[in-house]
C-alpha atoms as one frame of an Amber mdcrd trajectory, in Angstrom:
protein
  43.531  -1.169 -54.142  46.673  -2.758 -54.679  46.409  -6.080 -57.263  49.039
  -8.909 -55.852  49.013 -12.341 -57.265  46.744 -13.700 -54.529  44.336 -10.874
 -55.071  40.823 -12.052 -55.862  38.782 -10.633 -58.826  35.950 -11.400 -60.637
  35.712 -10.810 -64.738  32.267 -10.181 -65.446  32.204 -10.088 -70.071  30.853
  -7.116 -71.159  31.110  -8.024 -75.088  28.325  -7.297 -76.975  26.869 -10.619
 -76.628  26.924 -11.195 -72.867  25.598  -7.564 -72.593  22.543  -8.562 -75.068
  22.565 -11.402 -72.440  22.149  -9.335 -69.645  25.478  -9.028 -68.068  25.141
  -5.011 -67.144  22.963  -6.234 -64.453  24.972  -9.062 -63.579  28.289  -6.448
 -63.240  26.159  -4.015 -61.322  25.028  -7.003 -59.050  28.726  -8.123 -58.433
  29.556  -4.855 -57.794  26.516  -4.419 -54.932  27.225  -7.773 -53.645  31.014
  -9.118 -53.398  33.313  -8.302 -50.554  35.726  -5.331 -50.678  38.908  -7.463
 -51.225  37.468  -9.016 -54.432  38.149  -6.699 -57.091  35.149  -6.821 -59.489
  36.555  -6.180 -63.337  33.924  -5.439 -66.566  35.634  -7.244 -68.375  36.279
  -7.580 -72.274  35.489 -10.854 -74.376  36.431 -14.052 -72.826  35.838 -15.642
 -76.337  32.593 -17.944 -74.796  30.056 -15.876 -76.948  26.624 -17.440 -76.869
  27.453 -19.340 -73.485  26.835 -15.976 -71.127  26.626 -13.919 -69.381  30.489
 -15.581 -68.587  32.002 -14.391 -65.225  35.170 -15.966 -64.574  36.891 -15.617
 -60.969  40.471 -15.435 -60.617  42.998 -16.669 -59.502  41.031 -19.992 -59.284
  40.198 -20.119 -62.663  36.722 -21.113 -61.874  34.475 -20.439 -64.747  30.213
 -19.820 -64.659  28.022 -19.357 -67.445  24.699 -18.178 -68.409  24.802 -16.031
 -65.302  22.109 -13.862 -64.506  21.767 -11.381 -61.904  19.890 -12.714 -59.533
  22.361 -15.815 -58.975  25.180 -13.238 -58.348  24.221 -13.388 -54.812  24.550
 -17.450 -54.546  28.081 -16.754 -56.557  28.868 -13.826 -53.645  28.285 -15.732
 -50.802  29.249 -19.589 -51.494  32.182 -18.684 -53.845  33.589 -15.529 -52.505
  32.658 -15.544 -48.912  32.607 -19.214 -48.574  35.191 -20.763 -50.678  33.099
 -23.476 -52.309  32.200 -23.428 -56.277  28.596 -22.897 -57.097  28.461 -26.687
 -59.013  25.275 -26.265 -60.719  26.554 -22.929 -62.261  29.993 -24.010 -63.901
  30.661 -23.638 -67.388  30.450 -27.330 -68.044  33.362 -26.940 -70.947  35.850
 -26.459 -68.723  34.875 -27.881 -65.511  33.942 -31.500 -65.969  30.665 -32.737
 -63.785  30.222 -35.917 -61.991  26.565 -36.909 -63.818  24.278 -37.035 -61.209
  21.609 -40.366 -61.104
C-alpha cells in the first residue's frame, strides 16, 4: 500500500515498557480489527513510557493511553470507522478534557 499524506495509520509503541504493558496484544488486536486503508505501524518509543500501552493515530494526531486490547475494538470502530475520538481514552497530556460534574 501506497503511504500519501492523507493516509491513515495507527502507531501502536512497542518499547520495552508498553510491551511489559501489554501492547503485543494490543498491535495484534489493531491488526485483526482496523480497516484495510488504515495502515497499522509497531511502532518504536513515542517517549510516554509508563503512560501505555500509547497508540497514537495519524494524521490527526490523536493520542490514547493505557490501551489495552480489548478497547482496540471501541478505538476501531468509533475512531477509524466512525470518525469520532474515543474521549474517555485520550492521553489527557495532550488532549485537554472538559471535567465532567
Amino acid at each position: 500500500m501506497k503511504i500519501t499524506e492523507s493516509s491513515r495509520r495507527v502507531l501502536v509503541c512497542q518499547n520495552r515498557t508498553c510491551r511489559k504493558q501489554g501492547a503485543a496484544k494490543v498491535l495484534e488486536a489493531f491488526e485483526k480489527l482496523s480497516p484495510s486503508e488504515v495502515e497499522v505501524v509497531a511502532s518504536s518509543c513515542l517517549g510516554q513510557c509508563g503512560n501505555g500501552p500509547m497508540v497514537l493515530v495519524l494524521p490527526e494526531e490523536v493520542w490514547y493511553s493505557g490501551v489495552c486490547a480489548e478497547e482496540v475494538a471501541a478505538i476501531t470502530e468509533q475512531h477509524l470507522r466512525g470518525g469520532k475520538r474515543v474521549e474517555r481514552m485520550l492521553y489527557r497530556k495532550f488532549h485537554g478534557l472538559s471535567q465532567q460534574p
